[in-house]
DODRENMAR-627835 format. One record per residue: x, y, z of N, C-alpha, C, CB in turn; residue in three letters. Coordinates in steps of 0.001 Angstrom, whole numbers, plus 500000, padded with zeros to 6 digits. Glycine has a CB too. Layout:
# residues N
XYZXYZXYZXYZAla
...
This chain:
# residues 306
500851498800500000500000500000500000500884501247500000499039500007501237Unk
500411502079499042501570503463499340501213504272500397501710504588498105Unk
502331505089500180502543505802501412501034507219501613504414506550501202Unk
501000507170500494499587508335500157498500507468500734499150508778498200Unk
498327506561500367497387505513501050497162505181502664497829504303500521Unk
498492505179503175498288505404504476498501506578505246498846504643504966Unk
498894507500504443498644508976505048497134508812505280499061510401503943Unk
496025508395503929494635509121503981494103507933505051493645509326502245Unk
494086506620505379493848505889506607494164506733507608494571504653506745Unk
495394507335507753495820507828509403494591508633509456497486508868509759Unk
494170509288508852493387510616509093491974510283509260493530511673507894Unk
491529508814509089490301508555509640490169508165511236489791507519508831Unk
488763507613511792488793507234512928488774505898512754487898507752513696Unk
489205505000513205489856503657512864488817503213513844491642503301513123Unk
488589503194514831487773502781516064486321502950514999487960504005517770Unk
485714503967514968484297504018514581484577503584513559483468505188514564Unk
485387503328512724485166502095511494485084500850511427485928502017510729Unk
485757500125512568485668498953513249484588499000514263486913498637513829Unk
484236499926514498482607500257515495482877499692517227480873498948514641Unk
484544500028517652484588499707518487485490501113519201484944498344518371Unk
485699500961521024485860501923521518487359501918521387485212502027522711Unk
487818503555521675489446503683521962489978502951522444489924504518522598Unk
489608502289523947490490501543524451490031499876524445490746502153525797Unk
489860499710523015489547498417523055490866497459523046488629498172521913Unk
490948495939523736492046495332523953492036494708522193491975494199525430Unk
493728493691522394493757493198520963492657491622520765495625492849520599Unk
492381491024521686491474490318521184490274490937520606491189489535522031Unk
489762492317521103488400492441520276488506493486518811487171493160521436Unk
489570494176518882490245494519517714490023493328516469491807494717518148Unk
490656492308517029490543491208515887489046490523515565491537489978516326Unk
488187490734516281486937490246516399486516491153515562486279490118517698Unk
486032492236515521485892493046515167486254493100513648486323493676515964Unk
487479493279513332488179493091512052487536491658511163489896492918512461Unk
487989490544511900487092489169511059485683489686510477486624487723512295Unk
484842489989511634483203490034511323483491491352510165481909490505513038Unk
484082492631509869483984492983508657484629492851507500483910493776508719Unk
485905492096507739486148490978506531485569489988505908486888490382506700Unk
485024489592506224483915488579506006482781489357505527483517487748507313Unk
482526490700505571481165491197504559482029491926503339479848492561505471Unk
483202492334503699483722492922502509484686492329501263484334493869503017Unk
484493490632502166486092490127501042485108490078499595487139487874501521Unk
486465490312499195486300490523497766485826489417496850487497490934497285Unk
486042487909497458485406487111497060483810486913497057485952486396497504Unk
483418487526498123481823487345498695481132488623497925481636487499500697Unk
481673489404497420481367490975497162481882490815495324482620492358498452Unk
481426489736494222482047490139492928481487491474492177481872488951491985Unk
479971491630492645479736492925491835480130494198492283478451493096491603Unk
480783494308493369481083495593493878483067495888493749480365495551495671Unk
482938496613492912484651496717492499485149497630493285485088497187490958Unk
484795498030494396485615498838496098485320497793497112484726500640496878Unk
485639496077496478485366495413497549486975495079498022484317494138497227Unk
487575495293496717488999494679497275489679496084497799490086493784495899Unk
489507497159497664489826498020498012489778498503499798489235498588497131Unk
488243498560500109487295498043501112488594497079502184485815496919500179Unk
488804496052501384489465494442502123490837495120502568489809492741500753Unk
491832495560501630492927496475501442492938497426502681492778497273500064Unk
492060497854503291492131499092503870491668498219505121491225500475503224Unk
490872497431505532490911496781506957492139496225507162489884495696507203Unk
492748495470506816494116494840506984495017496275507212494630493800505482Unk
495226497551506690495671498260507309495361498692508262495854498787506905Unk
494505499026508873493786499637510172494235497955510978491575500215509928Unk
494136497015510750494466496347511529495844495905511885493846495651511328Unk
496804496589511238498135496839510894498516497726512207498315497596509357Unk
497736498769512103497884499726512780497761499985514211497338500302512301Unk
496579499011514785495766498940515734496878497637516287494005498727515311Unk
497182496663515911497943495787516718499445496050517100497881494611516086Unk
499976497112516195501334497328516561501442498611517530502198497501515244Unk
501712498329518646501699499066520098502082500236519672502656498531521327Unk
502957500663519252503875502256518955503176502596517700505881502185518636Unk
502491502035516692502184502595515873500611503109516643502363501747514569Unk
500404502260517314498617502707517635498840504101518720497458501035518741Unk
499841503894519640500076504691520274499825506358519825501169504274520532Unk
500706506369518814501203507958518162499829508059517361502930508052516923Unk
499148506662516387497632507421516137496543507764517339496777506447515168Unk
496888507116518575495904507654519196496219508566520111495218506828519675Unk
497148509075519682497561510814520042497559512128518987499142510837520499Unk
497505511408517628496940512396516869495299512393516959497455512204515444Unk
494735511261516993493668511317516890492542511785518196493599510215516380Unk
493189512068519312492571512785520564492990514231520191493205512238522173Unk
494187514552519624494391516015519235493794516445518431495418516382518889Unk
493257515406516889492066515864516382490706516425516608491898515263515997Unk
490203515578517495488957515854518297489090516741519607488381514517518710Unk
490375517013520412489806518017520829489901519549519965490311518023522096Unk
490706519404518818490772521040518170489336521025517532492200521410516778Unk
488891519727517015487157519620516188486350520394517358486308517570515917Unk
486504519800518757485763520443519878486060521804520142485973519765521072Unk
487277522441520361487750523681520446487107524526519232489286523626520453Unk
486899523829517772486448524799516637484827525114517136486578523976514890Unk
484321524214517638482840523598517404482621525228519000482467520958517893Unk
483335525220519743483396526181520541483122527692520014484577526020521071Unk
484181527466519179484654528817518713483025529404517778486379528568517511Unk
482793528652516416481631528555515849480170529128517300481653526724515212Unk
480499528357517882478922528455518838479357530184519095478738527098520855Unk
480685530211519738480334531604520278479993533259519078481814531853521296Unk
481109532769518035481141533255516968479032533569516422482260532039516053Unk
478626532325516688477449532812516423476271533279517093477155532196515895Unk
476869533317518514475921533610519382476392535436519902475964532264520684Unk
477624535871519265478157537180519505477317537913517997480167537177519589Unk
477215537114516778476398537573515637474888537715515934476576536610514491Unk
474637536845516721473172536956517172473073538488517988472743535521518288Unk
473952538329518632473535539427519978473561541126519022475228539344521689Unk
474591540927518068475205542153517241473760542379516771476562541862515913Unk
473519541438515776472188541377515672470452542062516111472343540526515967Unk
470491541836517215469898542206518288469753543603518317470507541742519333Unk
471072544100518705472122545223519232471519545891518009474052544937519390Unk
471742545848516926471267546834515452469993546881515195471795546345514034Unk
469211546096515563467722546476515851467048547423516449467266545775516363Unk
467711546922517523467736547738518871467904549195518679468895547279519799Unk
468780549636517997469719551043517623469192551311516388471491550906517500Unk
468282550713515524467070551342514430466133551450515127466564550551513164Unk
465533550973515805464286551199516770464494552557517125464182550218518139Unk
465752552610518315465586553959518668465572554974517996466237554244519320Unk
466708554926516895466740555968515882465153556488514770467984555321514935Unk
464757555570514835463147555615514412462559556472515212462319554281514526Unk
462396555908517062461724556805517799462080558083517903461643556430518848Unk
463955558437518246464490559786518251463834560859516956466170559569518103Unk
463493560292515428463189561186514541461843561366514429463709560921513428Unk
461001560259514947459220560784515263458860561319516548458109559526515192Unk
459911561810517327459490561957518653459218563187519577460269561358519187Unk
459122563982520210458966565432520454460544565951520993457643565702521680Unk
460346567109520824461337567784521351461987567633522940460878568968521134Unk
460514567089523627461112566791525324461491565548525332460019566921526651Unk
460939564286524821461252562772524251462817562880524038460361562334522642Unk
463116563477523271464667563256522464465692563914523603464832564286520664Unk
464921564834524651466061565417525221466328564595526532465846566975525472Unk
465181563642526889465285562622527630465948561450527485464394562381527806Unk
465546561383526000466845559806525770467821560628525665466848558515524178Unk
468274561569525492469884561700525061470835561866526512470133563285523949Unk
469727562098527901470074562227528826470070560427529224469272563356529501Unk
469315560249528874469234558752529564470474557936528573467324557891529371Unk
471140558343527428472479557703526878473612558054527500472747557998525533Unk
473491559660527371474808560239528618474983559600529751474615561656529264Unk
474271559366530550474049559315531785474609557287531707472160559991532250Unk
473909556722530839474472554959530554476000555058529895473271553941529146Unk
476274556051529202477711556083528719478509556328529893478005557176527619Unk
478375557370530709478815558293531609479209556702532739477409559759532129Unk
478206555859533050478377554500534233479235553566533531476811553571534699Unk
479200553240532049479813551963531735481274552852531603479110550975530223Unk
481041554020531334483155554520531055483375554356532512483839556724530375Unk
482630554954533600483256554888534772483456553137535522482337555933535662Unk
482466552361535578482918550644535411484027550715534621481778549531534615Unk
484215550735533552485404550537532918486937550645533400485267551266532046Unk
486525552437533636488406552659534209488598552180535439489052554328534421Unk
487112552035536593487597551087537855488192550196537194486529550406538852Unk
487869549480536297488303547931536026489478548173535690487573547021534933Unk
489593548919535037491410549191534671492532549518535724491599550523533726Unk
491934550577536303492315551069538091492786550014538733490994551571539129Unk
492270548824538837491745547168539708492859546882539443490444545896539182Unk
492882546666537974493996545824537659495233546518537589493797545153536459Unk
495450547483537505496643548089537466497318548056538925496441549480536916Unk
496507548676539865496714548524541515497024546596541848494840549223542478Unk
496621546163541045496767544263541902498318544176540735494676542355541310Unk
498420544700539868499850544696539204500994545340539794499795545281537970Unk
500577546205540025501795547217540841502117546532542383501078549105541147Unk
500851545928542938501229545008544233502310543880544415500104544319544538Unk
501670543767543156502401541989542637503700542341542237501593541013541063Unk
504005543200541534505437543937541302506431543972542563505167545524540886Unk
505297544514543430506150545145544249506351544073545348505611546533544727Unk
505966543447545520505681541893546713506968541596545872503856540416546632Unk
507113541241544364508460540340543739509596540778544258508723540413542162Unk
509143541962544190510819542960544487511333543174545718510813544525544080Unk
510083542830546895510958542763548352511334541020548158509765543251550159Unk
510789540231547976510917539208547919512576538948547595509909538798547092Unk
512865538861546199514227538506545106515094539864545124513670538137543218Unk
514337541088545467515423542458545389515567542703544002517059542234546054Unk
514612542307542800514850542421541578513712542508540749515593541513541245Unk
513441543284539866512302544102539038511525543019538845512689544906537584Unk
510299542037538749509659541376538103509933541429536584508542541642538471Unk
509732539934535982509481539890534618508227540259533917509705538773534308Unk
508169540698533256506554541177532583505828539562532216506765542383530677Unk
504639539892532653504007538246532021503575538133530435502403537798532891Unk
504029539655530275503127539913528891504547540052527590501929541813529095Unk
505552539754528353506714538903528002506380537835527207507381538391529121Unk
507536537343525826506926535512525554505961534736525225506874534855526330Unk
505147535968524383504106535313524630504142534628522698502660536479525385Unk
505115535239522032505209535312520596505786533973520330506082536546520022Unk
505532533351519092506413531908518925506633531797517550505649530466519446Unk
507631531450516942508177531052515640507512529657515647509907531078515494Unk
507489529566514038507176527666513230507947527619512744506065527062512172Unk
508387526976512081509255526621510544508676525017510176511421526581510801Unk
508603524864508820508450523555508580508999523454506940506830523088508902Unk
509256522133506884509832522026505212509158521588504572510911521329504799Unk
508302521894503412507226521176502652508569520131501426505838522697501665Unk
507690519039501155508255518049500484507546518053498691507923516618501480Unk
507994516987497803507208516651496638505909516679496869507491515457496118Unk
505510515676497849504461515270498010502893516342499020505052513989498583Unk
503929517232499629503686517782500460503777519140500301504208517340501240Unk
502714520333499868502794521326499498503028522120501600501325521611498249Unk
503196522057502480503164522624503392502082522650504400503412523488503008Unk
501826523361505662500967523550506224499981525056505646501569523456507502Unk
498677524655505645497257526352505377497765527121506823494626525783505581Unk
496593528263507029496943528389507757495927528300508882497572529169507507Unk
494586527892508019493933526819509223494799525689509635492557526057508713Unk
495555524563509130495912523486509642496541524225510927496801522553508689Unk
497297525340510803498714525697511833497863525815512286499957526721511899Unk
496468526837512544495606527337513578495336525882514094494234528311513078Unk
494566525307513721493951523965514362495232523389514777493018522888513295Unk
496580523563514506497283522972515665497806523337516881498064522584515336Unk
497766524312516894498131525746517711497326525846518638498046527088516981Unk
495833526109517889494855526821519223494316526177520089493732527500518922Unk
495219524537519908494901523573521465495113523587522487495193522637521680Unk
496807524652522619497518525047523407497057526280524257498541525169522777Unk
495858527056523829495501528190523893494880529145523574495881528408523890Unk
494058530060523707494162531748522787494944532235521973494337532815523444Unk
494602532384520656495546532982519771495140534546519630495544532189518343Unk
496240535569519973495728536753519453495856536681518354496148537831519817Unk
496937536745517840497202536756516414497906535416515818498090537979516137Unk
497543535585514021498690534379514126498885534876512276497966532177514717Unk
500375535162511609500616535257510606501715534369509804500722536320510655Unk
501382533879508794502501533262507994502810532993506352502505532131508491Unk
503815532329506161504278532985504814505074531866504252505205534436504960Unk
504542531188502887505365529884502575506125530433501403504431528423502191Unk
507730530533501516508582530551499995508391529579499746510033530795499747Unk
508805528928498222510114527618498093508869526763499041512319527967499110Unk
510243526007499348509822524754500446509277525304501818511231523758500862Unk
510424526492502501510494526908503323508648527596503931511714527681502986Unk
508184527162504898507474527700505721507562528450507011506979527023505830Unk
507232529663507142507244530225508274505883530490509025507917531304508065Unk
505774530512510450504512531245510711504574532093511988503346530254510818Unk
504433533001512258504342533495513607503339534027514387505027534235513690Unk
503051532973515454501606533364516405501784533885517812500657532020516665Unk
500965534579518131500787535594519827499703534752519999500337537680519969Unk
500264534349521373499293533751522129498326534987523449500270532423522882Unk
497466534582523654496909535453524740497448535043526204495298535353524705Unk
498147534084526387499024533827527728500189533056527474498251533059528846Unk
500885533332528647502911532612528828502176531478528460504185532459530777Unk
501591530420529503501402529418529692501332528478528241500383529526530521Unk
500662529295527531499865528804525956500956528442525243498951530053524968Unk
501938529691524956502904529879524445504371528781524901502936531274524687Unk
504307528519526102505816527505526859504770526362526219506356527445529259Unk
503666526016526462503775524668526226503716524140524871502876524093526904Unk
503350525409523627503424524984522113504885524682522187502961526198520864Unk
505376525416522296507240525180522146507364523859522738508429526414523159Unk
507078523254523744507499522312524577507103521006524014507011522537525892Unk
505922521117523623505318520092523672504153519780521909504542520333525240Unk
504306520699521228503628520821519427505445520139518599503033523493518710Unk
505245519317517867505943518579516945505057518171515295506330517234517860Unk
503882518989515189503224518804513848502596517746513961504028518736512687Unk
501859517407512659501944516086511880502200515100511815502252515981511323Unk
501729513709512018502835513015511412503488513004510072502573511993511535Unk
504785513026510003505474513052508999505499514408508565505065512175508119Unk
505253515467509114504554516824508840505712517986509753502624516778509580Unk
506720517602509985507213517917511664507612519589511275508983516691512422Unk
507381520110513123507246521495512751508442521856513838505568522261512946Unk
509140522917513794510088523776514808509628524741515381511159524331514312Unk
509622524710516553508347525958517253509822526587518479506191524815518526Unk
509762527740518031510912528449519273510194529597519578512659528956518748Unk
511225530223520405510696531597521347510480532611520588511677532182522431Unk
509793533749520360510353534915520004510583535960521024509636535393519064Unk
511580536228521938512036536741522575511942538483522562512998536123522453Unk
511363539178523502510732540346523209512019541184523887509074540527523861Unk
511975542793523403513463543586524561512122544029526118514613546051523374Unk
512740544032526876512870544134528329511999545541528099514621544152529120Unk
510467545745529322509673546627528947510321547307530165508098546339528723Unk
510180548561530250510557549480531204509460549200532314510614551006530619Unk
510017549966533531509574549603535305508234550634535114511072550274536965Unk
506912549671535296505757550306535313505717552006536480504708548962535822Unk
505364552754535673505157554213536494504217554328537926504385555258535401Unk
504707554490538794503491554260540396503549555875540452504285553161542412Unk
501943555969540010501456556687540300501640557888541768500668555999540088Unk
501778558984541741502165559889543014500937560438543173503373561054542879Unk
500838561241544271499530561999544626498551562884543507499994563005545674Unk
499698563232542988499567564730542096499217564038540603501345565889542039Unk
499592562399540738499319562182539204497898562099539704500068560753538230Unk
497777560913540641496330560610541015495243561776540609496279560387542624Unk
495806562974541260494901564174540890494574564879539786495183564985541419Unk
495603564396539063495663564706537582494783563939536697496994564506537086Unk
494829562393536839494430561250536519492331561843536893495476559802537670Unk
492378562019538110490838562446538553490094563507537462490910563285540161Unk
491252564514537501490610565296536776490600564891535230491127566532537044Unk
490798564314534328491331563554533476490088563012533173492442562704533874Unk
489904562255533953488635561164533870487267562232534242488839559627535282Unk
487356563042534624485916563948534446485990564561533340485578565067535496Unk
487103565141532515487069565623531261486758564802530190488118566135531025Unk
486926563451530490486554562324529700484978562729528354486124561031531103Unk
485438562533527076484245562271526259483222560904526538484814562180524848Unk
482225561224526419481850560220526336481471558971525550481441560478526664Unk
482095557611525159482285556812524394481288555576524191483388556560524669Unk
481357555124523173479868554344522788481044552919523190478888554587520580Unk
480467552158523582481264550634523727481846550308522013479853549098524372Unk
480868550659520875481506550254519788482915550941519479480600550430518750Unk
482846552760519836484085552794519773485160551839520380484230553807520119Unk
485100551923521752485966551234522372486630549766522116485466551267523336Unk
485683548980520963485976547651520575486477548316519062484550546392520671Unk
486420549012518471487133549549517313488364549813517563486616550648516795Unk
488618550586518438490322550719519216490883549480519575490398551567520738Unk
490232548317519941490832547253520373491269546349519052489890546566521377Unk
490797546523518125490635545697517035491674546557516312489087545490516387Unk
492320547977516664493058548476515544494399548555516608492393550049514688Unk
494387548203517822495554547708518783495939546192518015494937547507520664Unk
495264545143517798495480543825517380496439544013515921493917543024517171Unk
495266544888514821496183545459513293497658545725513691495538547165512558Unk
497868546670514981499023547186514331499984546004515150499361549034514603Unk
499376545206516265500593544317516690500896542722515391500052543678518607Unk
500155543100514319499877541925513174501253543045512389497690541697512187Unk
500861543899512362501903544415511602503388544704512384501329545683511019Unk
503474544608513413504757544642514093505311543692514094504809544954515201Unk
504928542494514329505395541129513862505642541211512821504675540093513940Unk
505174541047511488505617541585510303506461541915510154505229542256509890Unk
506627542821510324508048544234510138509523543318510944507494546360511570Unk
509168542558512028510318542045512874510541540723511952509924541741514672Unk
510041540179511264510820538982511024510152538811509438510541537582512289Unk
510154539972508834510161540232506875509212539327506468511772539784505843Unk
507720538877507124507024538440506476505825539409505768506731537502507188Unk
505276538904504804504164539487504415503295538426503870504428540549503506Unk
501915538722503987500828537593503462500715537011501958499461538184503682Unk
């Protein structure tokens, strides 16, 4: 059987084709295998010309399934399959349940705009007070939340530094990772769904960009945490037969976060009362053109383009 031949076997589920569970032992493996040899041999089957084919392809799966190290490594691609199928099947649900809500949300915001232009002069001066006044609470929730976290950062900083006598590392450090892989004859390279679906098992991807010359493949992804990022490096090797090089991309050293003094505080106060007031869509437009330009900074650091 060629080697193309058992590439496209690896990539099925061998278990639900034999209609038995992952951890089935080798006596029922073979049980299993007989009872559908026996409906597919090619002798019992003359009018059907994918019977020997059919026959061909159980004897591999049963190839596969009895030799310990070979079953092993498929049934570690094949749990990594299904959980990225599960991780996509995630992604999809939320993806469409954030379209729903958007949805919603634009209804919602023709409705009013309908009422604001049929409505009286005291009507319109009431909703526009009743938007100020909802803009005015979610900006102020907001910068607490920012406040929160900045104050439990600067703690944590500062706890490291009586501790070791030495600046903390940023967590937001490391979080970047190189691929490389070599595409073959047979083998035009990794998409850049495959890299995603191998990648985003490990984690949150903020970003992820890459770029195939020649043979040569590159890709470079930001993870949304250290953790995501140490264990692709550690522990992602591709494909079988597919193998990938995953290293650090090592960031320069961010300068010692600014602690705030009295006078900034007061500055900062007054600051935040001068504040415009902002629609949440702005605020997710800024976030989305923070992501652009860190897609393009990567870029620029290691000469790829799409």
């Amino acid at each position: 059987m060629s080697k193309k031949r058992s590439k496209e076997i690896m990539k099925l589920d061998l278990y639900e084709i034999l209609e038995i569970p992952i951890h089935a032992e080798e006596k029922e493996i073979k049980k299993s295998y007989r009872k559908k040899a026996l409906k597919c041999h090619p002798d019992k089957n003359p009018d059907n010309p994918d019977a020997a084919d059919e026959f061909d392809k159980l004897k591999k799966i049963l190839e596969i399934l009895l030799d310990p190290g070979t079953r092993k490594a498929y049934d570690k691609v094949l749990k990594s399959r299904k959980a990225a199928a599960i991780r996509a099947s995630e992604v999809d649900a939320r993806t469409q349940k954030l379209r729903s809500d958007l949805e919603v949300r634009e209804r919602r915001a023709q409705r009013t705009r309908e009422q604001l232009e049929i409505s009286e002069e005291e009507k319109l001066r009431r909703e526009l007070k009743r938007l100020e006044e909802e803009g005015e609470r979610l900006i102020s929730e907001e910068l607490d939340r920012v406040n929160r976290q900045v104050e439990e950062e600067l703690s944590r900083a500062s706890s490291k530094v009586s501790k070791s006598g030495e600046p903390p590392v940023s967590d937001t450090q490391g979080h970047k990772i190189k691929v490389k892989w070599v595409s073959t004859d047979d083998w035009p390279g990794y998409t850049e769904q495959e890299i995603n679906q191998l990648f985003y098992k490990w984690g949150d991807i903020n970003a992820l960009v890459m770029k195939q010359k020649n043979k040569r493949g590159t890709a470079l992804i930001d993870y949304k945490t250290k953790n995501a990022a140490d264990m692709a490096v550690q522990f992602e090797k591709g494909q079988i037969g597919k193998p990938v090089e995953v290293s650090r991309i090592r960031e320069a050293p961010q300068k010692k976060p600014h602690v705030p003094k009295n006078s900034d505080k007061e500055e900062e106060s007054k600051e935040k009362s001068n504040l415009d007031y902002e629609s949440i869509a702005a605020m997710n437009q800024r976030r989305q053109e923070e992501r652009r330009r860190l897609i393009e900074e990567i870029m620029r650091e290691e000469g790829l383009t799409k």
